[in-house]
Each structure stands twice: as C-alpha cells, then as structure tokens.
Steps between C-alpha positions, in 0.01 A plus 500: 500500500600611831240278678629169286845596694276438796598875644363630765384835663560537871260690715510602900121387490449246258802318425606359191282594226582344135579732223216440260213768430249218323488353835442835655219552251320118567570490911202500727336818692709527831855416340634839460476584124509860597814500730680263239374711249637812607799377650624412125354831371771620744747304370437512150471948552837552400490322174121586367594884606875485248265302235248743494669770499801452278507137328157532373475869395855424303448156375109682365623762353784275263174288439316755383755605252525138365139456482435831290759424280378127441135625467668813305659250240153284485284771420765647239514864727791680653574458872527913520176496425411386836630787730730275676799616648795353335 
C-alpha cells in the first residue's frame, strides 16, 4: 500500500529506495536486498517486538477459548474438559 503512495526510504548511501518488499525480493544481485532488507527490519523492530509479545499471545489465547468452545459444542463435550484456563 505504502509503495502505491509512491513513498520513499531515504538513505546516506543509496538514496531513495521505494517502499515495496516484492521488489526487494525480484531485484537483481548487486542492488542491495540485504541493506534494504535490514534497514526495514529496523524499522519495522518496534512493531513485530509489541506484536509478538503482547497482541499475539493475547489475541491467541481469546482464540483458543473460542475455538474449544466451538469444537466443544461440535463434538457435544464440555469446554472444562480441556484443561483450559478460563
């Protein structure tokens, strides 16, 4: 999405760089997948760290609940009979 705002990444040594990690993924040996690469590992740190460790450990455990208890009410069983904290 960001690249179809045609937004750009500024570097001392490469200049602009588009925003887009297909392009990243198809460019040519000698273009700097690497350095593009892990400049927006360092940009994107922040998030992925907060999202792994407290979005998706929250948002898995409520869909672990709701899954037991939809499986639970499929299979005719109780949802205590899991050993799931409630």
């Amino acid at each position: 999405m960001a690249s179809s705002q045609r937004a750009y990444v500024h570097t001392k040594d490469r200049g602009n760089i588009p925003i887009n990690l297909y392009v990243i993924n198809l460019a040519p040996s000698g273009y700097g997948k690497g350095l593009s690469t892990g400049m927006l590992e360092d940009i994107t740190k922040e998030f992925r760290n907060y999202f792994m460790n407290v979005t998706f450990p929250t948002l898995l455990d409520q869909n672990l609940k709701n899954l037991s208890a939809q499986r639970a009410s499929l299979s005719h069983t109780r949802t205590n009979s899991l050993n799931m904290k409630n």
